[in-house]
C-alpha positions as CSV (number, residue, x, y, z in Angstrom):
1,X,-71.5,53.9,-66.0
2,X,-73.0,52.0,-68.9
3,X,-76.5,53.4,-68.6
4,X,-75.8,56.5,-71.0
5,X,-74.8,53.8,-73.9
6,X,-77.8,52.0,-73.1
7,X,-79.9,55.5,-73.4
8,X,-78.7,56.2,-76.3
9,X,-79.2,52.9,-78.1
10,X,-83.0,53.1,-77.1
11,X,-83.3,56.8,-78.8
12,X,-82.0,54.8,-81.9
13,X,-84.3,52.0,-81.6
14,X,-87.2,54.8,-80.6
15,X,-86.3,56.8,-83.3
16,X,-86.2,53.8,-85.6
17,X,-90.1,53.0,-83.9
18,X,-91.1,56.6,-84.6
19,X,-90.4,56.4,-88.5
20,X,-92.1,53.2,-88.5
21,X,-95.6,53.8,-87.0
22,X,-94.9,57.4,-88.3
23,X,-95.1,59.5,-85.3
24,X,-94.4,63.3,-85.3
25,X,-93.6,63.8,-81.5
26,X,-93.0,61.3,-78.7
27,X,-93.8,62.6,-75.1
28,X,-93.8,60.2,-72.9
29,X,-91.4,57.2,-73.0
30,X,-91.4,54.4,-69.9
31,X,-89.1,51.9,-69.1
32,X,-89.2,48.8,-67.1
33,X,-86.0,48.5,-65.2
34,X,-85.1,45.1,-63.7
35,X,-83.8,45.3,-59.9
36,X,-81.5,42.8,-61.1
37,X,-80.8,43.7,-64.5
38,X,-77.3,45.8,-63.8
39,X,-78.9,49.1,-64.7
40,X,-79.1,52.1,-62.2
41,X,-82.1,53.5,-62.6
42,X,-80.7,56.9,-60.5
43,X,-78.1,56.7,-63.0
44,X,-80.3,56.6,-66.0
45,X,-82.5,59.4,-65.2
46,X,-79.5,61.7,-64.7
47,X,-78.1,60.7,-68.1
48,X,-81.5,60.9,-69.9
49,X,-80.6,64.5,-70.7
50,X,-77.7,64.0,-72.1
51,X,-78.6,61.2,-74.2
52,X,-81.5,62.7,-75.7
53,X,-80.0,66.3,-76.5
54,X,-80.6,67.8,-79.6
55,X,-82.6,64.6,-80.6
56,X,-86.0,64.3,-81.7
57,X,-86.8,63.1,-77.9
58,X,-85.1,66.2,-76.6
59,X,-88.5,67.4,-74.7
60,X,-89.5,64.0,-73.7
61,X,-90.7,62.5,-70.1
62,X,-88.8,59.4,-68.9
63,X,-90.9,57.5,-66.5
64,X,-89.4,54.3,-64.6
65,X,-91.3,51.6,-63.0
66,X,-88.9,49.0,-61.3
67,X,-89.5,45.6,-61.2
68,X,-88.9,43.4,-58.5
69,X,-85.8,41.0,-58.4
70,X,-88.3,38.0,-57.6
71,X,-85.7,34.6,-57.0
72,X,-86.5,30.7,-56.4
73,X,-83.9,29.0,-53.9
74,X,-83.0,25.8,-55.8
75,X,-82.5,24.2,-51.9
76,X,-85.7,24.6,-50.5
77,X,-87.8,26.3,-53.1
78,X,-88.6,29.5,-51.5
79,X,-89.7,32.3,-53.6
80,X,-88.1,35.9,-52.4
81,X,-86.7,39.6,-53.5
82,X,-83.5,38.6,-53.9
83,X,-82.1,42.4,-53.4
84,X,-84.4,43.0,-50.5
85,X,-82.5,39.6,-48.7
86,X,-79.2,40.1,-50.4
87,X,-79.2,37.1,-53.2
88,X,-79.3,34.5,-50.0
89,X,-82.6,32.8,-49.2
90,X,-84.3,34.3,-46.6
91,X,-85.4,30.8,-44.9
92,X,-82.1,28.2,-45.8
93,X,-79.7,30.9,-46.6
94,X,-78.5,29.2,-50.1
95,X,-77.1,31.3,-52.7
96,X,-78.4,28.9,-55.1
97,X,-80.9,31.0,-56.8
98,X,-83.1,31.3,-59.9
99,X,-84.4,34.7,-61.0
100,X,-87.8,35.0,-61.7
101,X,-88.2,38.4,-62.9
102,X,-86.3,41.2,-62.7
103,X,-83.4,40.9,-65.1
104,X,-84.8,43.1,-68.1
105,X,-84.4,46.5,-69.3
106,X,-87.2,46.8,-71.5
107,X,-89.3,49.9,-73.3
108,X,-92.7,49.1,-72.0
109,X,-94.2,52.6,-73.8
110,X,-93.8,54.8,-76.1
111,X,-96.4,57.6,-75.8
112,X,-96.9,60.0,-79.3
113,X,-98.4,60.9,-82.1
């Protein structure tokens, strides 16, 4: 489960955000999670705690929005969710995909003052 060393490399990089743009409190932070980024977003809300104890984020909402794991078969040039068809083209059933979107972890906002 690498989604609590991921957590806690955004607190850094939230906490290094917060000194920056010299913010007090943070309440809200959201994340973009990737369906095929490799990150569990079950698994990352039940680690949230844990990463942000006893940290300046330690009364902080973490909100997730996923974002679909959009693909292009390379054969026929079908565009698809990937996870919802299980990485095979729904139409030629190639496995020779591109991803379009849905790969990234990223920290869409930070909410504070």
């Amino acid at each position: 489960m690498h989604e609590l060393g991921i957590l806690s490399a955004m607190v850094k990089t939230i906490e290094k955000i917060a000194e920056t743009e010299k913010l007090e409190k943070i309440e809200k932070i959201v994340l973009e999670v990737g369906e095929l980024s490799g990150v569990v977003p079950s698994y990352l809300e039940s680690c949230y705690p844990a990463a942000v104890y006893k940290t300046f984020m330690e009364n902080t909402k973490l909100e997730l929005k996923i974002v679909p794991g959009i693909a292009h078969c390379n054969e026929c040039q079908e565009e698809f969710n990937a996870v919802e068809c299980d990485l095979k083209c729904p139409k030629c059933g190639s496995q020779n995909l591109t991803a379009l979107s849905g790969r990234d972890l990223l920290i869409k906002e930070i909410a504070g003052y």
